[in-house]
C-alpha positions as CSV (number, residue, x, y, z in Angstrom):
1,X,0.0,0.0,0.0
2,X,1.6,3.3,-1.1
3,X,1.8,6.3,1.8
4,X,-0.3,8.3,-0.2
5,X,-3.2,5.5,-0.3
6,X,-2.7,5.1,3.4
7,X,-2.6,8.7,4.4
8,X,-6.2,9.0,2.0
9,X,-7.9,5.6,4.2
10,X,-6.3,7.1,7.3
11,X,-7.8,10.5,7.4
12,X,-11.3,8.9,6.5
13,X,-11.6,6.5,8.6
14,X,-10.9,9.4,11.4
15,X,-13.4,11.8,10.2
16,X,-16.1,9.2,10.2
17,X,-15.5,8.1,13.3
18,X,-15.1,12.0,14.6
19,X,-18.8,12.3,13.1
20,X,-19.7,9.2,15.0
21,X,-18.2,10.5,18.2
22,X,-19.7,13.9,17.8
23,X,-23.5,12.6,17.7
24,X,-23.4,11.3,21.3
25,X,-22.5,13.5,24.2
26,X,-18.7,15.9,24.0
27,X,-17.4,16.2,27.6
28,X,-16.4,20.1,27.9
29,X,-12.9,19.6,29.2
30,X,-10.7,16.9,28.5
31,X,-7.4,16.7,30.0
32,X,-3.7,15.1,28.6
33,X,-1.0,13.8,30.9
34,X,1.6,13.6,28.5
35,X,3.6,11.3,30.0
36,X,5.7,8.5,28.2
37,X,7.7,10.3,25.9
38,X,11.3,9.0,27.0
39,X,10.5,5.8,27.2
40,X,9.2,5.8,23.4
41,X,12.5,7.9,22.5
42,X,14.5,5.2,24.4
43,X,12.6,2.1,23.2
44,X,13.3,2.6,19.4
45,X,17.1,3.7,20.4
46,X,16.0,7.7,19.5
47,X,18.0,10.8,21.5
48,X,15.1,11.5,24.2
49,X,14.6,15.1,22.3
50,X,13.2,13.2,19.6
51,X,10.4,11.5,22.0
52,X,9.6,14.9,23.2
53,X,9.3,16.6,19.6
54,X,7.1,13.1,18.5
55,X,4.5,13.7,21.5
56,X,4.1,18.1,20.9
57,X,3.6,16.5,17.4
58,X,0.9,14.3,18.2
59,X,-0.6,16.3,21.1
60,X,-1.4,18.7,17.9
61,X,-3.1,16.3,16.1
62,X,-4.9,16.0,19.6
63,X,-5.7,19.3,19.7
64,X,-7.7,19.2,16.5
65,X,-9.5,16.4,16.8
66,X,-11.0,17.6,20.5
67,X,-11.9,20.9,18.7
68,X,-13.8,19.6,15.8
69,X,-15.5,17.3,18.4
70,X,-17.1,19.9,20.2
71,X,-14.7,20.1,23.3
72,X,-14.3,23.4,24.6
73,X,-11.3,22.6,27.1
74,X,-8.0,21.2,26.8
75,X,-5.5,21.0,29.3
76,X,-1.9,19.3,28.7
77,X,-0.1,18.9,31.6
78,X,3.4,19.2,29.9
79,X,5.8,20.0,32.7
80,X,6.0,18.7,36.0
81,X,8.0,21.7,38.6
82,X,9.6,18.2,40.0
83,X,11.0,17.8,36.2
84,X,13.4,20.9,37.2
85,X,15.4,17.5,38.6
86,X,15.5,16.0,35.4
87,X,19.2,16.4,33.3
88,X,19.9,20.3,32.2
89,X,20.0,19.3,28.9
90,X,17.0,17.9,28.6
91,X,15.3,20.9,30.8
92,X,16.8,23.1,28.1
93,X,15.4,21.2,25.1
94,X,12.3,21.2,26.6
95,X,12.1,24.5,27.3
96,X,13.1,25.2,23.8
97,X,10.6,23.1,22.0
98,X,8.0,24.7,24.5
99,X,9.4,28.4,23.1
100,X,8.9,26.7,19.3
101,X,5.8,25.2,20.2
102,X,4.2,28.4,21.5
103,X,5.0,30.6,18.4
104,X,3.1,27.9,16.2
105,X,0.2,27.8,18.4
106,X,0.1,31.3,18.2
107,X,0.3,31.3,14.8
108,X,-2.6,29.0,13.9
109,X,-4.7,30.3,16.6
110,X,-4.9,33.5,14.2
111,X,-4.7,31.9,10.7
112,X,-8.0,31.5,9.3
113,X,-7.4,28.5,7.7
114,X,-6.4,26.6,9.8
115,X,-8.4,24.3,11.6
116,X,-7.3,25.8,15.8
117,X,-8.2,29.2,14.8
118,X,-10.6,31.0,17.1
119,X,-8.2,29.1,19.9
120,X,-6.7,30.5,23.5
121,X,-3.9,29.5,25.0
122,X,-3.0,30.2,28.3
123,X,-0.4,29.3,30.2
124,X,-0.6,27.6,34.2
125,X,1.6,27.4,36.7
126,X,4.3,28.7,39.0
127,X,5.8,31.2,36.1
128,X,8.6,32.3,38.8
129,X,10.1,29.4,38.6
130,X,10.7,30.3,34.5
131,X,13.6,32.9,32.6
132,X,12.6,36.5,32.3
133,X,12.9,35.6,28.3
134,X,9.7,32.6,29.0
135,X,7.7,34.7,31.3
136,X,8.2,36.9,28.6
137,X,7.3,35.1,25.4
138,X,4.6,33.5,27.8
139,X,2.8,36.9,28.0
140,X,3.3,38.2,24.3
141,X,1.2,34.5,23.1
142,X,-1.4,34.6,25.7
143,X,-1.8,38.6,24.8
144,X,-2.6,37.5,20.9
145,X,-4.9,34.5,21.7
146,X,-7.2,36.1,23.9
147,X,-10.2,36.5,22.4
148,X,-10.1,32.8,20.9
149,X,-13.6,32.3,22.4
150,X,-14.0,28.8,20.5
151,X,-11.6,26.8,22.2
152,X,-9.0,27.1,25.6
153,X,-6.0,25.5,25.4
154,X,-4.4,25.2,29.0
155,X,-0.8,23.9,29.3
156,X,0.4,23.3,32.5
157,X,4.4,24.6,32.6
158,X,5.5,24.2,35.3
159,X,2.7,23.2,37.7
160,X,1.7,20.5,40.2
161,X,-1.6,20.3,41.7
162,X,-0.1,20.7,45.1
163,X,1.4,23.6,44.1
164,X,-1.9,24.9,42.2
165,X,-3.7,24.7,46.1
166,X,-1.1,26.9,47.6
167,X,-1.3,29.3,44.8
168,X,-5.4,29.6,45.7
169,X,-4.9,30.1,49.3
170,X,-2.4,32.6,49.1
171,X,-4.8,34.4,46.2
172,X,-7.8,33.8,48.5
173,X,-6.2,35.0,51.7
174,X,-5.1,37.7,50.4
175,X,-8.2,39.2,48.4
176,X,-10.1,38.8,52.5
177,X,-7.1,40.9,53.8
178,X,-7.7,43.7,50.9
179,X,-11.7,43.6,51.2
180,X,-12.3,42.8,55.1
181,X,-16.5,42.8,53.8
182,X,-15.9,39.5,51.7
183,X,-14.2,37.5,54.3
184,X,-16.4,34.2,53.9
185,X,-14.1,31.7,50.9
186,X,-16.6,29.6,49.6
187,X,-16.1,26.6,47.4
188,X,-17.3,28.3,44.0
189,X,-14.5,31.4,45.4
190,X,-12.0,28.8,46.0
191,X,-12.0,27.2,42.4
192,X,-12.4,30.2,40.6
193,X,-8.8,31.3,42.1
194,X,-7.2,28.1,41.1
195,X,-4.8,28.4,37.9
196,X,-7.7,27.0,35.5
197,X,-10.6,29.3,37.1
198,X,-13.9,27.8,35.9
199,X,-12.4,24.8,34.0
200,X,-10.5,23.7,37.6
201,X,-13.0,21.3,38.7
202,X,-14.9,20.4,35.6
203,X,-12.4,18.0,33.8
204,X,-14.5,15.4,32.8
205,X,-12.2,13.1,30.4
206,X,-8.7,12.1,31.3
207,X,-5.7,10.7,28.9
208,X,-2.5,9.4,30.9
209,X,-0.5,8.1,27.2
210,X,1.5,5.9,28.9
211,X,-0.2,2.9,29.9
212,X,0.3,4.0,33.6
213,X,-3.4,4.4,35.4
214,X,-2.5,6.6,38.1
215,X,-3.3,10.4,38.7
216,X,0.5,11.9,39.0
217,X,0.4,15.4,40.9
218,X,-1.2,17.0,38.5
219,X,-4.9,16.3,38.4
220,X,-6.3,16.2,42.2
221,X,-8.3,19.6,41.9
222,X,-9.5,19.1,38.3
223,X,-11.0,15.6,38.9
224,X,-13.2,16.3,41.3
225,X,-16.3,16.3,38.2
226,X,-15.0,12.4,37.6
227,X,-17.8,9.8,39.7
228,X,-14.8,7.7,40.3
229,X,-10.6,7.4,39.6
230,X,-11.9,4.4,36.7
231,X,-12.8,7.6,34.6
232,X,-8.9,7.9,34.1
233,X,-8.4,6.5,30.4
234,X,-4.9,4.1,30.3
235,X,-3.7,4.0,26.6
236,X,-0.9,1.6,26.4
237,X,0.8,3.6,23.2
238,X,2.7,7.4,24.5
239,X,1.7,9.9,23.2
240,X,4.5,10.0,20.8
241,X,3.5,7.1,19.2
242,X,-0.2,7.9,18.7
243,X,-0.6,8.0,14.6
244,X,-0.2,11.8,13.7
245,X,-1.0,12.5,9.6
């Protein structure tokens, strides 16, 4: 079978079974841990740069599919503050496809013709922890994306959910401090401070790519929609090795 052939049976058998999917009922926020990566990279004898680019490759294609479903939320939890321990050299590269990987979201997000425009993108997580040149960039792609009113894109660089709950309590503290007449924090209050706002409690699909069925730190707070942990979807394939045409 020639690629072309198979690139032509590929791409229709995924936009039938998008129209398929997108009769019965879209869950609003559906969340990646993209997780997996290396071990792809390492398993077919690849640098573990190459596992990193494969899975921002296919968390793209991701992206697509989700928004021609009808999903209104993404969040990829891409960068762990605990991955700060991880080699400098792969920190860097990360961080450097993440740069790369912001100016083409950015880019598409306000190019017509392609299928993410109308997108936002924003940004979670502890943001002091990143370069002035990050924070930077950071602010300049959030600034052109922000009336994207189709679809939010929420990557969480660097962030833990642990992390994310001390960020709210400081935030909630302090607003009672600055306006003594609204010292009562009640739970809507509470989420609304959290990195995700309205989208921190309402995840009601989650990916882990790895094969691993286990939460991570990531996803305490925006689980708390799921009726139980068995909603958490195990894919034995990384996300790097998901098909991606």
């Amino acid at each position: 079978m020639s690629f072309s052939l198979f690139s032509w049976l590929y791409r229709t058998i995924q936009n039938f079974l998008i129209k398929v999917l997108s009769v019965g009922p879209v869950p609003e926020h559906v969340s990646f841990i993209m997780d997996g990566n290396r071990r792809y990279a390492k398993s077919r004898k690849l640098p573990v740069k190459k596992g990193h680019e494969a899975g921002g490759l296919t968390l793209l294609t991701l992206l697509y599919i989700c928004k021609r479903l009808g999903v209104r939320c993404v969040s990829a939890y891409a960068f762990s503050i605990e991955n700060f321990n991880r080699p400098k050299e792969e920190v860097d590269t990360l961080m450097n496809l993440f740069t790369i990987k912001l100016d083409e979201f950015a880019k598409r997000a306000n190019d017509y013709k392609d299928p993410l425009y109308g997108s936002k993108i924003r940004i979670v997580g502890d943001q002091s922890l990143l370069s002035p040149g990050m924070r930077e960039k950071i602010a300049k792609v959030e600034e052109i994306t922000k009336h994207g009113g189709d679809f939010t894109l929420y990557i969480c660089f660097p962030y833990t959910s642990r992390n994310d709950i001390l960020h709210t309590i400081q935030g909630s503290v302090q607003d009672c401090l600055q306006n003594k007449s609204q010292s009562k924090i009640d739970i809507k209050k509470f989420t609304n401070k959290m990195y995700m706002d309205f989208y921190s409690n309402k995840c009601e699909l989650l990916i882990r790519t790895s094969g691993h069925r286990r939460l991570s730190i990531t996803c305490y707070g925006k689980c708390m929609k799921m009726p139980q942990l068995n909603s958490v979807i195990r894919y034995g394939q990384t996300l790097a090795s998901l098909p991606c045409i």
